[in-house]
Backbone as numpy.savetxt, mean C-alpha at the origin, in Angstrom:
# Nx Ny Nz CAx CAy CAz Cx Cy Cz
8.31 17.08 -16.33 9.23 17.42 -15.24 10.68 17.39 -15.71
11.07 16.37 -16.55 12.68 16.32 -17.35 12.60 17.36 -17.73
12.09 17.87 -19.09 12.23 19.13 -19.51 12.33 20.17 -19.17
11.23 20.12 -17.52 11.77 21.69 -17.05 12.79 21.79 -16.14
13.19 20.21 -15.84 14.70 20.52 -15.11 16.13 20.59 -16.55
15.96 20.30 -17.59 16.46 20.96 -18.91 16.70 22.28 -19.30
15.24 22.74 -19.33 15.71 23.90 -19.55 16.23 25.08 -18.11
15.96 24.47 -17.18 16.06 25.23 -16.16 18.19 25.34 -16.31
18.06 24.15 -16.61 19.94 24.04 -16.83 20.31 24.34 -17.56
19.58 24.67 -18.50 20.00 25.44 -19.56 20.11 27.42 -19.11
19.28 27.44 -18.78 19.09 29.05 -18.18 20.23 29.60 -17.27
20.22 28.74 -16.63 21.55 28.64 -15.05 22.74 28.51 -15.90
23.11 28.02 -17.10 24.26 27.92 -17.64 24.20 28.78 -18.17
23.53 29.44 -19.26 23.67 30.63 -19.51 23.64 31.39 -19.05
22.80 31.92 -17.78 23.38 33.02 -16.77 25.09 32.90 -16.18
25.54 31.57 -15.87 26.80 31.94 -15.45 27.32 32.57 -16.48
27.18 32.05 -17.94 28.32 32.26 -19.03 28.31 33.80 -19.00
27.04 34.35 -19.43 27.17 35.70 -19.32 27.12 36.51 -18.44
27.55 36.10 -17.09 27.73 36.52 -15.45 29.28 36.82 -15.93
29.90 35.77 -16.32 31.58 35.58 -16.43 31.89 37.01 -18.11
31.12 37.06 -18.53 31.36 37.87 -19.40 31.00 39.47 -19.20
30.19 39.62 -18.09 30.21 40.57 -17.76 31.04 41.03 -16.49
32.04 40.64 -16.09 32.62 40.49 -15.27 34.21 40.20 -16.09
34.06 40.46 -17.31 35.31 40.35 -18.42 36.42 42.14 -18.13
37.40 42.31 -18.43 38.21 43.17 -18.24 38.17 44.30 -19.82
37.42 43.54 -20.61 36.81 43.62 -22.12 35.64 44.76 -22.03
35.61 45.91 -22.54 34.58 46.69 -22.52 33.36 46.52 -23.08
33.59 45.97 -24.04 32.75 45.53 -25.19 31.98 44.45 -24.47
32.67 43.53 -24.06 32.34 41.82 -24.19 31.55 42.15 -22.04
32.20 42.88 -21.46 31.31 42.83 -20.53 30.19 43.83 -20.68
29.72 45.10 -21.41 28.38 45.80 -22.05 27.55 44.56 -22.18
28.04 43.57 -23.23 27.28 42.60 -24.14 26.69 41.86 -22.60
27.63 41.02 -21.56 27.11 40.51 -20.97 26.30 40.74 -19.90
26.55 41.91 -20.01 25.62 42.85 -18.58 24.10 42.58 -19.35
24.27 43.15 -20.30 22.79 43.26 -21.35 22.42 41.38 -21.14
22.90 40.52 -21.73 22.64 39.32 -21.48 21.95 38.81 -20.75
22.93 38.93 -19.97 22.47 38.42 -17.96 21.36 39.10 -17.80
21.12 40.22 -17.97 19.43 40.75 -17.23 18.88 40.41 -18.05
18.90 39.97 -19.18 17.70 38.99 -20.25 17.41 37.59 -19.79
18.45 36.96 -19.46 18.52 35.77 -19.09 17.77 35.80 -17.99
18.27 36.32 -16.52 17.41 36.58 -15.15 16.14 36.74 -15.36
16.02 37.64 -16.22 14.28 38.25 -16.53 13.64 36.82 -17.44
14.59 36.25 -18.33 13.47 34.54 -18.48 13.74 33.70 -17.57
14.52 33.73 -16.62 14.66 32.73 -16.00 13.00 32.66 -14.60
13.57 34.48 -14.39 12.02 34.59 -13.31 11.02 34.41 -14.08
10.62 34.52 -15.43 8.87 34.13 -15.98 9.07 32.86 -16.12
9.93 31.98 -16.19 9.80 30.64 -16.16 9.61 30.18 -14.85
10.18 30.69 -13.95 9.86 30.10 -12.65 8.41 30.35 -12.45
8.21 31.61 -12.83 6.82 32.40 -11.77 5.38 31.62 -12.99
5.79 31.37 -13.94 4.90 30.80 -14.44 4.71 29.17 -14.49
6.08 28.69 -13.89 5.83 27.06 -13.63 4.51 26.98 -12.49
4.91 28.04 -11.68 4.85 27.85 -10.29 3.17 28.20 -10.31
2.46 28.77 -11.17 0.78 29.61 -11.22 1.01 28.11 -12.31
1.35 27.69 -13.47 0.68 26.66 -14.15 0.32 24.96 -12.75
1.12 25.16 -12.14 1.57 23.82 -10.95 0.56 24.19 -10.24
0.33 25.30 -10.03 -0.91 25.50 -8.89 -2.13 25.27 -9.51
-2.20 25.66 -10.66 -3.59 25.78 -11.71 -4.05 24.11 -11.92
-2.67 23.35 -11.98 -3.14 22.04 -12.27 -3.70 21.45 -10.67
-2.98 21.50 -9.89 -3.32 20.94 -8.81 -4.94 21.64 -8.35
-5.43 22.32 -8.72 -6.77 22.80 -8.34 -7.40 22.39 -9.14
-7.33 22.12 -10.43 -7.99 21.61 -11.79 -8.05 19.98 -11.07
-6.95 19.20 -10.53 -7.13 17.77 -10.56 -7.63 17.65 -9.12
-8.08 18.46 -7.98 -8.26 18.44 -6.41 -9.60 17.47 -6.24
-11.01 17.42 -7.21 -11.86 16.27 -7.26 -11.31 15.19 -7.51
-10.51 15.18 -8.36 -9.92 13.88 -8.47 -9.24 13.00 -7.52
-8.25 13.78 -7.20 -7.15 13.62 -6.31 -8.01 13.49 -4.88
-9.11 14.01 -4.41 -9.87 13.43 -3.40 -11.01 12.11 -3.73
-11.41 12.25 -4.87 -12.05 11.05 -4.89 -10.79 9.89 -4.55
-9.91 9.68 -5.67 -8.62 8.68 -5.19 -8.11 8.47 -4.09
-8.11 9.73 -3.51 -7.97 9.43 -1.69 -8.68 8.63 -1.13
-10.02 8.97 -1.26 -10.71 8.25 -0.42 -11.09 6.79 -0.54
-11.00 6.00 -2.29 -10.82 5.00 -2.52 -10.04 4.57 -2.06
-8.28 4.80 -1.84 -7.68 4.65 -1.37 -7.47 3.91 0.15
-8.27 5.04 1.03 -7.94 5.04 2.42 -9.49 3.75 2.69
-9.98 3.55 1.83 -11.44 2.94 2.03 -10.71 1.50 2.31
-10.17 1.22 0.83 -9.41 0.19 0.73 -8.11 -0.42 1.82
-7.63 0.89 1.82 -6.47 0.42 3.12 -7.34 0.06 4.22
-7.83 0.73 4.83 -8.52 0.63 6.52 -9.32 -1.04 5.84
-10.13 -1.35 4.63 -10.70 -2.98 4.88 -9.44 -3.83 5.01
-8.28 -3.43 4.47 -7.43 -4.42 4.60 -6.51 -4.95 6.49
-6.50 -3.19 6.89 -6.14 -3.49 8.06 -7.19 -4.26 9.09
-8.40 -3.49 9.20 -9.64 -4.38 9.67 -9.70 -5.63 9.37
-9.41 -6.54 8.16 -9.54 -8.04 8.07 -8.40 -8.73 8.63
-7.47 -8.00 8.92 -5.84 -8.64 9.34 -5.78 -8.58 10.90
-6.51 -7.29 11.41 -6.50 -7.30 12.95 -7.72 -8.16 13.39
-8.46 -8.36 12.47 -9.58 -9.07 12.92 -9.33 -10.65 13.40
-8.49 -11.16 12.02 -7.87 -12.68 12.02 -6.63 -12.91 13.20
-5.99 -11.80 13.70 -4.80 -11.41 14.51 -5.82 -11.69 15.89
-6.72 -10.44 15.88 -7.71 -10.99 17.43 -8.10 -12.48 17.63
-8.58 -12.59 16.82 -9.53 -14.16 16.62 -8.94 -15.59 16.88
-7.08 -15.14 16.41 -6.52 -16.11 16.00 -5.37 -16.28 17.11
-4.62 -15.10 17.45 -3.49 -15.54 17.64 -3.77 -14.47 19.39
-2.94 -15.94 20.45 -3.00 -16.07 22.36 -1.95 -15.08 22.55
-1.94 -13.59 22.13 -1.28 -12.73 22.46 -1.73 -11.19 22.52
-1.07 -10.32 23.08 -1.39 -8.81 23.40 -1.73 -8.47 21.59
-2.67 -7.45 21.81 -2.97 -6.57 20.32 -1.37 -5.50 20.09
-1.07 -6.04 18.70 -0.05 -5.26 18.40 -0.14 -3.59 18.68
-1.14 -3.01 18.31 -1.29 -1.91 18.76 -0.66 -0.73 17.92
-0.40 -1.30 16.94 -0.02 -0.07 15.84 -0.02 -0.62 14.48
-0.55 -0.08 13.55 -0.58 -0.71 12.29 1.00 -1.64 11.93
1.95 -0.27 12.06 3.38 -0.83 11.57 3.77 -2.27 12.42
2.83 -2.18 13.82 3.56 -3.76 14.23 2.98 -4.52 13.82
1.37 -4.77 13.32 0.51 -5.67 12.70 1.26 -6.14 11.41
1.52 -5.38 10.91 2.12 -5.26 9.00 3.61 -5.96 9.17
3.98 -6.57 9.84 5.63 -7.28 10.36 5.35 -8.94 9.54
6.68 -9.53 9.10 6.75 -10.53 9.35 6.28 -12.22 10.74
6.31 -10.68 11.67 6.35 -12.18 12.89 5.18 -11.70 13.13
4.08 -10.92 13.08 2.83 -10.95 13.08 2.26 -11.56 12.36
2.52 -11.86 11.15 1.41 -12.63 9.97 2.52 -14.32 9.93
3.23 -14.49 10.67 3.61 -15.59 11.07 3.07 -16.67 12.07
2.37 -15.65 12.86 1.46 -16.20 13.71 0.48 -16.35 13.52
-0.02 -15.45 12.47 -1.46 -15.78 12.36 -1.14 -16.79 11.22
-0.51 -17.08 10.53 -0.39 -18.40 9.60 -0.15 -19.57 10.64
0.57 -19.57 11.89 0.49 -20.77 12.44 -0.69 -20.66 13.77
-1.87 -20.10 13.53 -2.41 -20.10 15.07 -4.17 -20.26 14.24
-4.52 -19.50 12.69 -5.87 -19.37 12.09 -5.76 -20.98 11.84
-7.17 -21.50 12.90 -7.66 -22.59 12.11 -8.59 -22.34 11.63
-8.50 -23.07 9.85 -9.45 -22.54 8.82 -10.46 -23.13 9.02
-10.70 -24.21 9.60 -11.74 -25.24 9.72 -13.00 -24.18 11.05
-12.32 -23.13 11.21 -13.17 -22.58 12.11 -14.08 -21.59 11.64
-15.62 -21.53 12.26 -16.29 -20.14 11.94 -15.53 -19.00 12.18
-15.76 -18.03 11.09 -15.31 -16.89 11.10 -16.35 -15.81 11.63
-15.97 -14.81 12.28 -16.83 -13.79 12.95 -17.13 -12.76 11.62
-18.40 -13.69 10.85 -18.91 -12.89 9.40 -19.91 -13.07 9.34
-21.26 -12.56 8.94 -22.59 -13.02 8.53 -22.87 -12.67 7.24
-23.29 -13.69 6.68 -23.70 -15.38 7.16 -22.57 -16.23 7.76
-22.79 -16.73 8.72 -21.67 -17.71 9.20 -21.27 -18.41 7.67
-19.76 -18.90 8.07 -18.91 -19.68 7.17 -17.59 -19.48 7.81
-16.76 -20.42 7.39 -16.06 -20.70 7.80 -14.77 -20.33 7.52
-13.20 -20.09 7.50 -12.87 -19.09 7.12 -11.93 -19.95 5.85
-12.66 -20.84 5.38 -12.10 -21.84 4.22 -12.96 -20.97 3.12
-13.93 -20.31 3.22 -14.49 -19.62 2.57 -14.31 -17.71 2.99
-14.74 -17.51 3.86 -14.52 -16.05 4.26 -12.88 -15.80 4.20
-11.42 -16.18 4.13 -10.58 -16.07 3.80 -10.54 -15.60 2.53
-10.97 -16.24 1.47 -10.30 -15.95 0.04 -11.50 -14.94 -0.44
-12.97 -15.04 0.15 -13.51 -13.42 -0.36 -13.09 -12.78 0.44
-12.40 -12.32 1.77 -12.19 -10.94 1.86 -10.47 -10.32 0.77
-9.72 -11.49 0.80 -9.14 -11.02 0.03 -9.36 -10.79 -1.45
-10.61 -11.34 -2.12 -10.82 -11.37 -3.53 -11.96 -10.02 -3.32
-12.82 -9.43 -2.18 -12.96 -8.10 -2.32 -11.81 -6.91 -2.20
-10.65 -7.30 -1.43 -9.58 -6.46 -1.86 -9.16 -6.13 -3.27
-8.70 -7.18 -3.58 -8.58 -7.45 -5.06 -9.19 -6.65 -6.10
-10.63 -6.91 -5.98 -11.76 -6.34 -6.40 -11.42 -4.80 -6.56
-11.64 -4.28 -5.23 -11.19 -2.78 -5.30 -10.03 -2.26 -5.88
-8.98 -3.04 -5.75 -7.71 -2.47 -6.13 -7.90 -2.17 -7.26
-8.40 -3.59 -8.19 -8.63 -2.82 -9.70 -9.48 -1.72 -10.63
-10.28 -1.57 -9.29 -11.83 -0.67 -9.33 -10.70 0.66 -9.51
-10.15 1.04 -8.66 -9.27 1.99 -8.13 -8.69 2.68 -9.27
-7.62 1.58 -9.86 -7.03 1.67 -10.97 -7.48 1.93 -12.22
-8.91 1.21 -12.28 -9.34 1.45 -13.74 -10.21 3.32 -13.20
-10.41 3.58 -12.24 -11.00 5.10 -11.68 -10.10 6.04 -12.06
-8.83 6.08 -11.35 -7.66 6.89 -11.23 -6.71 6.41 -11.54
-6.42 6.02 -12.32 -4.56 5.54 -12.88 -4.19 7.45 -13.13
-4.77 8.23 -14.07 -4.39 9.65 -14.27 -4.03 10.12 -13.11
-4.61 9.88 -11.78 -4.25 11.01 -10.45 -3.08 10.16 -9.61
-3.13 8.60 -9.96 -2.25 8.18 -8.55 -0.86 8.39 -9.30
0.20 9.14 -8.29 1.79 9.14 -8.54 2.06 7.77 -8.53
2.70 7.21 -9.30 3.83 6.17 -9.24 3.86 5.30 -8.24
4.34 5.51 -6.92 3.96 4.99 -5.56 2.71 4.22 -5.20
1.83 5.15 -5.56 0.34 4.44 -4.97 -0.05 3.46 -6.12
-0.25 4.03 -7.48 -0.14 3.31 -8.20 0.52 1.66 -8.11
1.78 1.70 -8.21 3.23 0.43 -8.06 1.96 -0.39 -6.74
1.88 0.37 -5.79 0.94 0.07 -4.53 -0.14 -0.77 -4.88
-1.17 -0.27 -5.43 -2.51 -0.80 -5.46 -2.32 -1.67 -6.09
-1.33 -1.97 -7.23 -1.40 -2.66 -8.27 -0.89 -3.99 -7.54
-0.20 -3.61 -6.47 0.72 -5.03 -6.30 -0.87 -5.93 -5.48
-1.38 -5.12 -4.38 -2.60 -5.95 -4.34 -3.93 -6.86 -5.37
-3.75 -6.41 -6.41 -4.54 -7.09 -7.31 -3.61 -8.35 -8.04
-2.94 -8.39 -7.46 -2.09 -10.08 -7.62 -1.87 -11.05 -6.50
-2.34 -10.23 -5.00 -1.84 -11.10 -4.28 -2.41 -12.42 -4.26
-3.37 -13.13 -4.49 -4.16 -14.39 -3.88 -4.70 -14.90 -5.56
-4.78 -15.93 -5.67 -5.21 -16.41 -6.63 -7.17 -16.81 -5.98
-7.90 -16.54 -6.18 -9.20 -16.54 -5.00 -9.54 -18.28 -5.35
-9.38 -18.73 -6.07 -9.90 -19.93 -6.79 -8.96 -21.32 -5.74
-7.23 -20.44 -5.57 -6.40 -21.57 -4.86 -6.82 -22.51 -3.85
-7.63 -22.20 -2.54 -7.66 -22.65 -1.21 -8.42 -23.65 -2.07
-9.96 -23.84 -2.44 -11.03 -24.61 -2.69 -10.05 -25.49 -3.88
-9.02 -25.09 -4.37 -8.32 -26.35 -5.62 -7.23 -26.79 -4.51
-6.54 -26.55 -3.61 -5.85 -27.18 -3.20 -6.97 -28.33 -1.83
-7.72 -27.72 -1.39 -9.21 -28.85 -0.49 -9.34 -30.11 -1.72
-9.83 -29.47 -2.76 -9.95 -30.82 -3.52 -9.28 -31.54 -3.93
-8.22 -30.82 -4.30 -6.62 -31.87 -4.36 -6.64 -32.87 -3.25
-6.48 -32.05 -1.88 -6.21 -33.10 -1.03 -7.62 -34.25 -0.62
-8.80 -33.97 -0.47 -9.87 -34.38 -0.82 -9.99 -35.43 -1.69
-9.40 -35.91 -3.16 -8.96 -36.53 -3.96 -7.69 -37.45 -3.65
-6.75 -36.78 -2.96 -5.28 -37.73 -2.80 -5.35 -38.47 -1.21
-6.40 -38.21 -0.56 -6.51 -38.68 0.73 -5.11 -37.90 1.92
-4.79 -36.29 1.25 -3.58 -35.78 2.05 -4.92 -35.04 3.40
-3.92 -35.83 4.08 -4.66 -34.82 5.94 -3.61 -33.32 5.80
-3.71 -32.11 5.15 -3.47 -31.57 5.64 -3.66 -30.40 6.42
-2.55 -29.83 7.74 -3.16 -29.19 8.79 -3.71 -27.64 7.71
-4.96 -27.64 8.98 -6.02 -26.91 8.87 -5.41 -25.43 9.24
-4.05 -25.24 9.49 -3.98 -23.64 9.43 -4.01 -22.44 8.49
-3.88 -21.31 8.46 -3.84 -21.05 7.48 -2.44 -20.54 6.53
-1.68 -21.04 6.89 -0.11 -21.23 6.71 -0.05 -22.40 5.77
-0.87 -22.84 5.53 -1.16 -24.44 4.81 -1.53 -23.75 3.26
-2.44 -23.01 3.08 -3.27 -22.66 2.69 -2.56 -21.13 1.65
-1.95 -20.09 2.49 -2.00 -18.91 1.76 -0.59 -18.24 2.07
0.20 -18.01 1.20 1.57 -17.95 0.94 1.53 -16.51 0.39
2.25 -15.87 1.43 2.51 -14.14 1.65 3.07 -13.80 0.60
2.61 -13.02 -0.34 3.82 -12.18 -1.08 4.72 -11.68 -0.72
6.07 -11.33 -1.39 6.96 -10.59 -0.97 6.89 -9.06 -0.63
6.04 -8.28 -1.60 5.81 -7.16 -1.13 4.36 -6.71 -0.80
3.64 -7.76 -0.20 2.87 -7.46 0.28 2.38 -6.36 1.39
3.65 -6.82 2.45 4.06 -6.27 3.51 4.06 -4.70 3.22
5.09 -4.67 2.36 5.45 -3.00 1.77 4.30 -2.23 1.64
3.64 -2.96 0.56 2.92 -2.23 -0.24 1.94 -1.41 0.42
1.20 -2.15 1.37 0.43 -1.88 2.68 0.84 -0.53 3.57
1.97 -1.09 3.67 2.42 0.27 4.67 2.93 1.53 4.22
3.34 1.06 3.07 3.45 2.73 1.90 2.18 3.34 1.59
1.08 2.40 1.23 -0.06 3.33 1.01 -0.53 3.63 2.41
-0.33 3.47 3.40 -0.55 4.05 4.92 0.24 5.58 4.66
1.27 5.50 4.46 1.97 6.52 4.39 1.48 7.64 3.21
1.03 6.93 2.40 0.89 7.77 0.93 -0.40 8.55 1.30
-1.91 7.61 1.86 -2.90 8.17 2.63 -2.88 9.67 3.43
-1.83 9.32 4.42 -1.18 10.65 5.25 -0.96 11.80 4.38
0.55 11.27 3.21 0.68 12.63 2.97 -0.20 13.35 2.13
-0.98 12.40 1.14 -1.65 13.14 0.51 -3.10 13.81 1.35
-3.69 13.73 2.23 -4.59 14.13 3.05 -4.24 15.15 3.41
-2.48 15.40 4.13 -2.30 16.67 4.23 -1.79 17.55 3.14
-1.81 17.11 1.35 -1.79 17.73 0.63 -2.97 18.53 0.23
-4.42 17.82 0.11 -5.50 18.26 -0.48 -6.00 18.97 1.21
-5.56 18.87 2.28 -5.92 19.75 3.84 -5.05 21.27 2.98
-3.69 21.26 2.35 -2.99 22.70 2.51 -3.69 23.00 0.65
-4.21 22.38 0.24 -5.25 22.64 -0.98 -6.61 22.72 -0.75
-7.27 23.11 0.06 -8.72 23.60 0.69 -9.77 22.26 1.22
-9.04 21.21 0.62 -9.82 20.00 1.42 -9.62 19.56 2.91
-10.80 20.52 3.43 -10.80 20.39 4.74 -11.71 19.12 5.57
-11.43 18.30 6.20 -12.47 17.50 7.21 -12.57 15.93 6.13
-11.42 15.61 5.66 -10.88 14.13 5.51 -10.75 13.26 6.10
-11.44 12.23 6.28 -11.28 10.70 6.94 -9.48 10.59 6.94
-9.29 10.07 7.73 -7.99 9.54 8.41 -7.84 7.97 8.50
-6.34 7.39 7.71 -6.52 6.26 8.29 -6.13 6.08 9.99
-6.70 5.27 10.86 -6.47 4.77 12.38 -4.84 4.20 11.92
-3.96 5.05 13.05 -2.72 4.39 12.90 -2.64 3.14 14.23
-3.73 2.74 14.88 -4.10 2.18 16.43 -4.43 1.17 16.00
-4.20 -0.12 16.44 -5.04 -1.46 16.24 -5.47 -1.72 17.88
-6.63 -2.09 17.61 -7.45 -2.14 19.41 -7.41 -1.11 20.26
-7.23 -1.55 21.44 -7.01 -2.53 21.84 -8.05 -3.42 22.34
-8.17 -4.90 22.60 -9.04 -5.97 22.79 -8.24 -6.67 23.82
-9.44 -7.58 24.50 -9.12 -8.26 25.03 -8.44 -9.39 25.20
-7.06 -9.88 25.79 -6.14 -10.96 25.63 -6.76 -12.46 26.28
-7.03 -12.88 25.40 -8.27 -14.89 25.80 -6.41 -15.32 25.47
-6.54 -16.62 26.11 -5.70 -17.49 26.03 -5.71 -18.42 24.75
-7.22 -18.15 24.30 -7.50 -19.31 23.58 -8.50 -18.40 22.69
-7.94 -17.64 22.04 -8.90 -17.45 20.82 -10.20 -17.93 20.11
-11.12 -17.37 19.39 -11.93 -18.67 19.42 -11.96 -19.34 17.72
-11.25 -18.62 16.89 -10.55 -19.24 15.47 -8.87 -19.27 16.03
-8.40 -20.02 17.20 -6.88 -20.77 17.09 -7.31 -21.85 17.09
-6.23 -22.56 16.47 -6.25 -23.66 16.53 -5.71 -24.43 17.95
-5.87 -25.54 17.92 -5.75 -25.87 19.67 -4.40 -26.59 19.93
-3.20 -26.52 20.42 -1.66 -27.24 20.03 -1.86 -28.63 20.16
-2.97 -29.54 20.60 -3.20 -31.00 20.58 -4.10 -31.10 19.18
-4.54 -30.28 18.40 -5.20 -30.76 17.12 -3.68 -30.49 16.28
-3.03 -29.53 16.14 -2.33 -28.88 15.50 -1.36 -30.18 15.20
-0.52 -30.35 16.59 0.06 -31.55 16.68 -0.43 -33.09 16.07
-1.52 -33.63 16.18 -2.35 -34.49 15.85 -2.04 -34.80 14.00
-2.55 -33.34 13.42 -2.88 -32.94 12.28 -1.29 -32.93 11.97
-0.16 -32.62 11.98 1.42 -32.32 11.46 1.99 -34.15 11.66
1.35 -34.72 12.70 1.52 -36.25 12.70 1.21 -36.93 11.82
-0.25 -36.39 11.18 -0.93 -37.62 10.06 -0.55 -36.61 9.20
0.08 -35.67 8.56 0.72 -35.08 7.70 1.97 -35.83 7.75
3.04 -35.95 8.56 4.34 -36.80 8.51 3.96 -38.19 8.02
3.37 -38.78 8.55 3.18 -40.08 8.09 2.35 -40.14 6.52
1.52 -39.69 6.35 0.95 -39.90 4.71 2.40 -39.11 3.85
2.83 -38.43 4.19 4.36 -37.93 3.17 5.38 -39.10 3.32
5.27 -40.15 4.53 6.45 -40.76 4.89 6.01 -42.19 3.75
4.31 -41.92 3.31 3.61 -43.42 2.84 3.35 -44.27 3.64
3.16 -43.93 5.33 2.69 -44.60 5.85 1.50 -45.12 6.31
């Protein structure tokens, strides 16, 4: 892509030069540039007209590709939104955000760090609890991301790529069960949310909602490239029903209870 914006500047400069020379008061020197300039114009259009049939040739040559990657893609996004609205329903005594972009916020995954008690069954079969179903659904994210990458690194642009990649770092899967036994070992009570437990990346947030975006446009790239009747990611979360009391929240008299015998074993009491 450098190179052909190179030589393209190169062409455009030489058309002015010999635009200005044919346009000289010089008989000679504007003949020469008249002759020039329609040489120049005439490579400048086979360079265009042949970028433009090689650009098309590739994009039809890579269109299996570029749809298989899609669909890994959008497979991967939609489990991630599904496990986040799921813990959001389950967890937290409020209306369904109702759009991906409000789920994917800071003060949404704020709540669900102060409202998921881990000590609770998770809505998974086999039952377990989400001290366990927490760190595999994110270590099957994980999983995929790198599946993805080692599939298509050749087809994903930069973006999706930077994207997927940042998910295969988020969670260490091993952390929750070493920090239980830590405290398990040191006699620390600490609270059972999951704010205790699993510490947001910084671009987590991003990364998520760019490949939402990246999903889109490329769907309607390979739709205006003959791939017709593509899965869509849901830009909708729910809507569900508003319980007061979730049935993975935690309850504000355990919560409280639990941040008490946390103050006091830090205080050494």
């Amino acid at each position: 892509m450098k190179n052909k914006v190179i030589l393209m500047g190169i062409l455009v400069a030489a058309g002015i030069l010999t635009l200005f020379m044919w346009r000289s008061h010089d008989t000679t020197l504007s003949a020469f540039g008249l002759n020039a300039l329609t040489e120049v114009l005439g490579v400048i259009c086979t360079v265009f007209i042949v970028d433009v049939l090689m650009t098309r040739h590739e994009e039809l040559r890579s269109l299996p590709q570029r749809q298989t990657a899609y669909e890994d893609v959008r497979l991967l996004v939609s489990r991630v939104i599904s496990f986040w609205s799921d813990i959001y329903r389950v967890s937290v005594p409020e209306a369904c955000p109702g759009s991906v972009n409000a789920l994917f916020t800071d003060d949404s995954f704020n709540r669900m760090m102060q409202c998921l008690n881990m000590s609770s069954t998770a809505n998974v079969s086999p039952q377990r609890t989400w001290f366990v179903a927490f760190p595999q659904g994110l270590k099957d994210h994980m999983d995929r991301a790198n599946t993805i990458l080692q599939r298509h690194n050749s087809v994903l642009d930069p973006t999706a790529y930077r994207c997927v990649h940042s998910l295969t770092t988020t969670f260490d899967p091993g952390l929750i069960a070493a920090i239980c036994q830590s405290d398990h070992e040191t006699g620390c009570p600490r609270p059972t949310v999951l704010g205790s437990y699993f510490f947001l990346p910084s671009d987590y947030l991003y990364s998520i909602l760019e490949l939402v975006k990246w999903c889109r446009a490329e769907r309607d790239t390979l739709a205006r490239l003959g791939k017709q009747g593509l899965f869509e990611i849901a830009q909708t979360i729910g809507p569900w029903e508003r319980l007061a009391t979730p049935p993975s929240m935690i309850s504000p008299e355990l919560l409280a209870q639990q941040l008490n015998a946390m103050s006091r074993f830090q205080a050494g009491t």
